[in-house]
C-alpha positions in Angstrom: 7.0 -11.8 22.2 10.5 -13.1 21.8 11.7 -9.6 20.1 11.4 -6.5 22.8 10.5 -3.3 22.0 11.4 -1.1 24.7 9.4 2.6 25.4 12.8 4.0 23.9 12.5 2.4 20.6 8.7 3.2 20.3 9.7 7.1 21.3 12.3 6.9 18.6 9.5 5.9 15.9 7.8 8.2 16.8 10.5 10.9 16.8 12.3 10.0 13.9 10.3 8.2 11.9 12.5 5.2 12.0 14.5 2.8 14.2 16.4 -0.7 14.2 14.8 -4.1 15.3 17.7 -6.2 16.4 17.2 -10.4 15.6 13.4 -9.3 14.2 14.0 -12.3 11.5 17.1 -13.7 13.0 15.1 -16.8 13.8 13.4 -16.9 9.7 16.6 -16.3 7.4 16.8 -19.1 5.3 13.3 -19.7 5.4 13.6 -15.0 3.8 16.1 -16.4 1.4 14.5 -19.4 -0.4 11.5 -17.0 -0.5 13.4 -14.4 -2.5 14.7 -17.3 -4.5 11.5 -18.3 -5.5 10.4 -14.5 -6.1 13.4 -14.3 -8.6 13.0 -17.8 -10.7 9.2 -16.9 -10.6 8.5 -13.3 -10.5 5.2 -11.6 -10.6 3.3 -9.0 -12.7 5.4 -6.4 -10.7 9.1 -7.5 -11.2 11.1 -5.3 -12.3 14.6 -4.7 -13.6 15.9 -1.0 -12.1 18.8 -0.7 -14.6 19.4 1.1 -17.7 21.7 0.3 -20.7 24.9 -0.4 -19.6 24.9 0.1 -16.2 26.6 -2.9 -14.2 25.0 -5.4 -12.4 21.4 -6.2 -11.1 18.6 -4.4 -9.1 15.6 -6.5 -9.1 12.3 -5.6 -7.3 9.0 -7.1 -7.4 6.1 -6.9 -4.5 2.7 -8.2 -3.6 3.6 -12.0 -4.2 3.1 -13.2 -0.3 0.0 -14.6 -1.3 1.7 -16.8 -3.6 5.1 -17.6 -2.1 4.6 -20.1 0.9 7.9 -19.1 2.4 6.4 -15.9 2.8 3.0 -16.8 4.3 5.5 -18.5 7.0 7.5 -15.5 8.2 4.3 -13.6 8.5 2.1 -15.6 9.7 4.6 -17.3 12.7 6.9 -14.3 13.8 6.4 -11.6 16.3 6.1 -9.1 13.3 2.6 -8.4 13.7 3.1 -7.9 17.8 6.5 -5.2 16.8 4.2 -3.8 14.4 1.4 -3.0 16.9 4.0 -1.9 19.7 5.6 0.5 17.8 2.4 2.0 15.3 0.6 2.3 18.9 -2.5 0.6 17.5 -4.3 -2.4 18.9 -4.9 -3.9 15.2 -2.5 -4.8 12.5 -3.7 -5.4 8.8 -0.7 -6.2 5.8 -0.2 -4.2 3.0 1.4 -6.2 0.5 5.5 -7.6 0.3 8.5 -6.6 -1.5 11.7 -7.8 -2.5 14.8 -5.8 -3.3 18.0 -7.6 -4.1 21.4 -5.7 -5.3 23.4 -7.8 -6.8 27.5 -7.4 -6.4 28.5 -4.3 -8.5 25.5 -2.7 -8.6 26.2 1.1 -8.7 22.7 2.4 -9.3 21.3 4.1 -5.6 17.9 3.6 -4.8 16.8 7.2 -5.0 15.4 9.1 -2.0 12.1 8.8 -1.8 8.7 8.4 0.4 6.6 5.2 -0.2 3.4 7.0 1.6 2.7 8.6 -1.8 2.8 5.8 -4.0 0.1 4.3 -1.7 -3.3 4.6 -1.5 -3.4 4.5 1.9 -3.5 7.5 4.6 -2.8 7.5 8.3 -0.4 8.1 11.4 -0.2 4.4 12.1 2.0 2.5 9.2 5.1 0.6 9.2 7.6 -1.2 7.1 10.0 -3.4 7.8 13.3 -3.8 5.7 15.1 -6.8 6.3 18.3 -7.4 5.2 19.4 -11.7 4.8 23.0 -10.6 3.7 25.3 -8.6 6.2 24.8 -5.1 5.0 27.1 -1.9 5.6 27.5 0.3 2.9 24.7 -1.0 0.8 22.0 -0.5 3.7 18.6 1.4 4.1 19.3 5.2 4.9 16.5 7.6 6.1 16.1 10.8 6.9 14.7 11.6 10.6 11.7 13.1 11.6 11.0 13.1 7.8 7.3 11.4 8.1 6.8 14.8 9.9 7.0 17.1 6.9 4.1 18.9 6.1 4.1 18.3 2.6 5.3 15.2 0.6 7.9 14.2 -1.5 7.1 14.0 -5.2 7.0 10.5 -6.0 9.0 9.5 -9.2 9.9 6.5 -11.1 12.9 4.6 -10.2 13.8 3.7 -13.9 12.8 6.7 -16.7 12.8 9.2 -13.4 9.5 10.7 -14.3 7.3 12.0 -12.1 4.8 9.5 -11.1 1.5 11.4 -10.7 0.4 14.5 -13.1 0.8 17.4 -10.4 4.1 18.0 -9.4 3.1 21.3 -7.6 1.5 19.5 -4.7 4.4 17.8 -3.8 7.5 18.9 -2.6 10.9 18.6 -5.1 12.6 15.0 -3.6 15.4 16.7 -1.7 19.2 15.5 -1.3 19.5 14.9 2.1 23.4 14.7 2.6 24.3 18.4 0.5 21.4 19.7 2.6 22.7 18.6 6.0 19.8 16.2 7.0 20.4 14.2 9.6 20.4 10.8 8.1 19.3 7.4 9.8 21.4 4.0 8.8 22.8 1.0 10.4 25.3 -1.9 9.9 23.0 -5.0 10.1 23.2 -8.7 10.0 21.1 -11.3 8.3 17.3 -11.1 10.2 17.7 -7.5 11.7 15.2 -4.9 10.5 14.9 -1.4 10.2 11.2 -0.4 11.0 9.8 2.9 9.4 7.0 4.9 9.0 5.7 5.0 5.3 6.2 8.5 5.3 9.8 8.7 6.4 12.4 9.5 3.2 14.7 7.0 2.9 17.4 5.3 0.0 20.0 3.1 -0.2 23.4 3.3 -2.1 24.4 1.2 -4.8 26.2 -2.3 -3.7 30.2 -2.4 -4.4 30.7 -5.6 -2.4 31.3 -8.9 -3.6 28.8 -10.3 -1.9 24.8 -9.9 -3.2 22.1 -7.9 -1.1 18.7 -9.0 -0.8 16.4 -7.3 1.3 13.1 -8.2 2.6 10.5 -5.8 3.1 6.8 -6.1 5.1 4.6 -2.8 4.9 1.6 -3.2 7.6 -0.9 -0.6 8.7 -3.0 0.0 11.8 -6.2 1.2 13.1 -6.6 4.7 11.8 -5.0 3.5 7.8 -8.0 4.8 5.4 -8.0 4.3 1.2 -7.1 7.9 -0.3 -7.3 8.5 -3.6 -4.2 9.6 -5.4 -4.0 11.8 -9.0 -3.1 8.8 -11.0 -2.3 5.3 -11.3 -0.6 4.6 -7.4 1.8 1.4 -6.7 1.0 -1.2 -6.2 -2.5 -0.4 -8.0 -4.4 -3.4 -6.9 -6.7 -3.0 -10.1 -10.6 -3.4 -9.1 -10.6 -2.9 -5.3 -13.7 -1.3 -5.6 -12.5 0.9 -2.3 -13.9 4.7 -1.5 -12.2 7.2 -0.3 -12.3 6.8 4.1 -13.1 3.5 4.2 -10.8 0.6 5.7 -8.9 -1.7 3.5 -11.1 -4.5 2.5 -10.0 -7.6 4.8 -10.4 -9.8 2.1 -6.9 -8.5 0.2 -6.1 -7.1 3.2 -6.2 -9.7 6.0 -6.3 -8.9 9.8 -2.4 -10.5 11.6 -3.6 -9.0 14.9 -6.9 -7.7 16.0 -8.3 -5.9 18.8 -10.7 -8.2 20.1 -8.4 -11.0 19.3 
């Protein structure tokens, strides 16, 4: 494995929820780039535009296209990602998720609001991570998180970025999403260069301000899960939905959409 992970960064995931990969990508940033340059001229079912009526610039999104963007299939399939991901989840199998691209484009005010991506999900567990992976330098516009947040005993209510609505029908089992800096949290975030990563748990609260530089931001992101991830149902529709996975509650994700990077017995 070309990228260490050293006892102190796994005890730092562990503790905080969160903590930076130095050169994870460094090798695989052009190879990221054209990627999200092919997300953007052909985007999936899931793009989406984050900004309302006059507000300046572009936030584009879109996710679970890796399947279909062979710059993608690269990274993952050739990196060390798979062996970070099982060092620091402490599980001896790694399964993806899905993708996602986030790209800020210079004068972008909007934030991306605080928020958990463990309940959007349908999955549950203690082992799952996600890498954010800037290809652009980053320093104001980078991923912020809140520490030892994946530790709260209740989660964040999810909303949507766009309309701000509350994404599932209950709001009273979730917590209110919280503002971290009037509240004194102490808050996670890191000056990074094209190919670092930040690795977090999906349960750890995290944002991003908006982008004031003259230069663009577009950010990479790989969710994986490990040994002990489980389907959960959720009170509505969840993101991404991954219409007709015929899953039950406790069970696996199916390998099929799901494919094994690293197994035990491998």
């Amino acid at each position: 494995m070309a990228v260490t992970v050293t006892e102190d960064m796994v005890a730092a995931y562990r503790r905080d929820g969160a903590v930076l990969v130095k050169g994870l990508w460094s090798d695989w940033v052009d190879v990221i780039a054209a990627g999200i340059e092919r997300n953007m001229a052909e985007p999936g079912p899931y793009a989406a535009e984050n900004l309302k009526p006059g507000e300046g610039g572009r936030f584009f999104d879109d996710y679970c296209n890796w399947q279909r963007i062979p710059e993608f299939q690269e990274v993952i399939a050739k990196s060390d990602v798979a062996e970070v991901a099982a060092r620091l989840m402490g599980s001896d199998t790694v399964q993806i998720f899905h993708d996602h691209v986030l790209v800020k484009e210079p004068g972008t005010t909007k934030p991306t609001p605080w928020h958990q991506d463990g309940p959007y999900y349908f999955v549950g567990g203690q082992q799952t991570v996600s890498f954010w992976s800037p290809v652009d330098p980053v320093k104001e516009a980078t991923l912020r998180l809140v520490a030892g947040s994946h530790l709260w005993d209740k989660e964040v209510l999810p909303t949507r970025w766009l309309s701000e609505e509350n994404f599932y029908p209950d709001p009273e089992a979730y917590m209110p999403v919280p503002d971290p800096d009037a509240e004194g949290m102490r808050v996670l975030e890191w000056q990074m260069e094209p190919g670092d990563a930040v690795a977090f748990d999906f349960r750890t609260l995290h944002g991003a301000r908006g982008n004031t530089a003259t230069a663009r931001r577009r950010a990479f992101s790989l969710r994986l899960v490990g040994e002990d991830a489980r389907y959960v149902e959720r009170p509505g529709r969840t993101s991404p939905p991954f219409p007709g996975h015929d899953m039950r509650p406790g069970e696996r994700l199916r390998e099929d959409w799901f494919p094994y990077l690293k197994r035990a017995d491998a």
